[in-house]
C-alpha positions in Angstrom: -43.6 -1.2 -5.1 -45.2 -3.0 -7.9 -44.3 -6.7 -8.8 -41.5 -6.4 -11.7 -39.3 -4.1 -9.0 -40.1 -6.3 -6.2 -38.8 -9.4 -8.4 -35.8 -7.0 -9.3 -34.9 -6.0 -5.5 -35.4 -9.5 -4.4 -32.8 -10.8 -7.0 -30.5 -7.9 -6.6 -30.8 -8.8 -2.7 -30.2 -12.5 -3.6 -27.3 -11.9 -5.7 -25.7 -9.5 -3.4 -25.8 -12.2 -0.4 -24.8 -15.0 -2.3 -21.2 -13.2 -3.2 -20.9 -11.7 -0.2 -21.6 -15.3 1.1 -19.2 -16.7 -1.3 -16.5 -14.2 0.1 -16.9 -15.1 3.4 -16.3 -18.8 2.7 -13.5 -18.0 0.4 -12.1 -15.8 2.9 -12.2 -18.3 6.0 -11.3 -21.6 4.2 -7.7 -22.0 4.6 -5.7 -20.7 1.8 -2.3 -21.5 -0.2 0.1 -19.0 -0.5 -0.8 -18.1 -4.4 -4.7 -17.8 -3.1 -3.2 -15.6 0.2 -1.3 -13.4 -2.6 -3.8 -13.0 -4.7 -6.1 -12.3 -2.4 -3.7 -9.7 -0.8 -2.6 -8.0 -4.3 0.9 -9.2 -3.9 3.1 -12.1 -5.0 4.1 -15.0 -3.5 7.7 -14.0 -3.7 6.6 -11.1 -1.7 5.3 -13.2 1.1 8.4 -15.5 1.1 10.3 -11.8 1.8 8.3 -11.0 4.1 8.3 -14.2 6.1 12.3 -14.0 5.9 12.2 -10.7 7.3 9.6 -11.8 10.2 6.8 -9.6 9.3 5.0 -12.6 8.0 5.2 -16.1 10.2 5.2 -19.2 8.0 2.5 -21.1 9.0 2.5 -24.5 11.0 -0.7 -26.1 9.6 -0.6 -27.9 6.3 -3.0 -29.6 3.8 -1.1 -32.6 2.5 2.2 -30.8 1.8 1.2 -27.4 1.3 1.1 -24.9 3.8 -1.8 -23.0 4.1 -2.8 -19.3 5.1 -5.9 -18.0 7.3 -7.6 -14.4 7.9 -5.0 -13.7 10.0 -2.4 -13.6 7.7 -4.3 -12.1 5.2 -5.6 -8.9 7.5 -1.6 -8.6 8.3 -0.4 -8.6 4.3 -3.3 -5.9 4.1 -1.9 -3.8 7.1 1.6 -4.0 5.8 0.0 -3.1 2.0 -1.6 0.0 3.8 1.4 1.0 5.6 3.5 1.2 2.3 1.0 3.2 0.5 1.4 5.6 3.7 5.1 5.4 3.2 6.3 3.5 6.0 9.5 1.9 5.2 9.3 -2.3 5.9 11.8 -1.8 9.5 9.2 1.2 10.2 6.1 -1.1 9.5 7.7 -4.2 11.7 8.2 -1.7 14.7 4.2 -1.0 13.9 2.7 -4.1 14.1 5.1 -4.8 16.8 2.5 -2.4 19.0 -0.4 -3.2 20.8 -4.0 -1.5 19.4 -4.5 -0.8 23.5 -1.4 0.3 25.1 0.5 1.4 22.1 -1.8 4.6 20.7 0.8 7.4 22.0 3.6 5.5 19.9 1.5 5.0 16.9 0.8 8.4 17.3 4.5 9.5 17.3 5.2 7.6 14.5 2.2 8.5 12.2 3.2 12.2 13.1 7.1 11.8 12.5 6.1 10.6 9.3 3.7 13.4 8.4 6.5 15.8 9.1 8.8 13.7 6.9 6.4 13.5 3.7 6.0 17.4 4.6 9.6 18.3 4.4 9.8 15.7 1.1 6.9 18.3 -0.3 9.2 21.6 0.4 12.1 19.4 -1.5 10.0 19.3 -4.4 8.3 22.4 -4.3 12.0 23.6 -4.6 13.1 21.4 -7.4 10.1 22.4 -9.1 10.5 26.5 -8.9 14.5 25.7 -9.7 12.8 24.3 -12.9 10.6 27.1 -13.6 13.2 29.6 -13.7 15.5 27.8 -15.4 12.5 27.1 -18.4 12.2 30.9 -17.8 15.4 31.9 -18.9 15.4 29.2 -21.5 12.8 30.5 -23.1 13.6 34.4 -22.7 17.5 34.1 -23.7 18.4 34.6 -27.1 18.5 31.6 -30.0 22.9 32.0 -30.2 23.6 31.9 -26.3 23.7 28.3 -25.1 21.1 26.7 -23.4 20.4 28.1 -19.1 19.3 24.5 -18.9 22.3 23.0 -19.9 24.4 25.5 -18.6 23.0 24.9 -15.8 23.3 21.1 -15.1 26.9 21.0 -16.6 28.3 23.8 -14.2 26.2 22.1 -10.7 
């Protein structure tokens, strides 16, 4: 390696520790609840809802008068973010994190696959809705300009 890419890998090696440095001192100094939302992706009203449902316990330690937030909190507003995004409801959710990582695998399990056959049954809904659609935009565009509209025919005699 000659001397000019050395310099470069040793500064892009710098730079890379330093924030990943500064992220693990920003994530383990104790946080507000606008630095835990932020941090999380969500708002702080979002985290006052979620502490009044009991998915989130409001913290006992304070800094002056403001309650503050560790990485435990945080990896649990990140949990609950994934869970959404893999469409568990919020009560579905509080029974998951209710569950222990040991014990608890056959009942994750369960649920993960209840849901998979939900979302699956949601996909044959829409694969309905859409080929209803299709052959109504079918007819609609093989019937003849004076008849009225399949479409609308349609929807007005449901």
């Amino acid at each position: 390696m000659d001397r000019k890419s050395a310099q470069e890998f040793d500064r892009t090696a710098t730079t890379k520790t330093a924030a990943k440095t500064a992220t693990q001192t920003t994530r383990s100094a104790p946080l507000t609840i606008g630095a835990l939302a932020k941090a999380a992706g969500v708002g702080v009203e979002t985290i006052r809802y979620y502490q009044r449902r009991g998915l989130l316990r409001e913290p006992q330690q304070t800094r002056g008068a403001y309650r503050v937030y560790g990485e435990a909190e945080l990896a649990r507003l990140t949990a609950i973010r994934r869970a959404q995004q893999l469409g568990f409801s919020l009560d579905e959710i509080d029974g998951l994190l209710a569950l222990n990582e040991e014990r608890d695998r056959d009942r994750a399990r369960d649920a993960a696959q209840a849901k998979i056959e939900l979302i699956e049954s949601r996909i044959r809904q829409l694969q309905d809705m859409r080929d209803a659609l299709a052959e109504l935009v079918h007819c609609c565009e093989h019937t003849d300009s004076p008849a009225p509209c399949p479409i609308l025919r349609a929807l007005s005699s449901a």
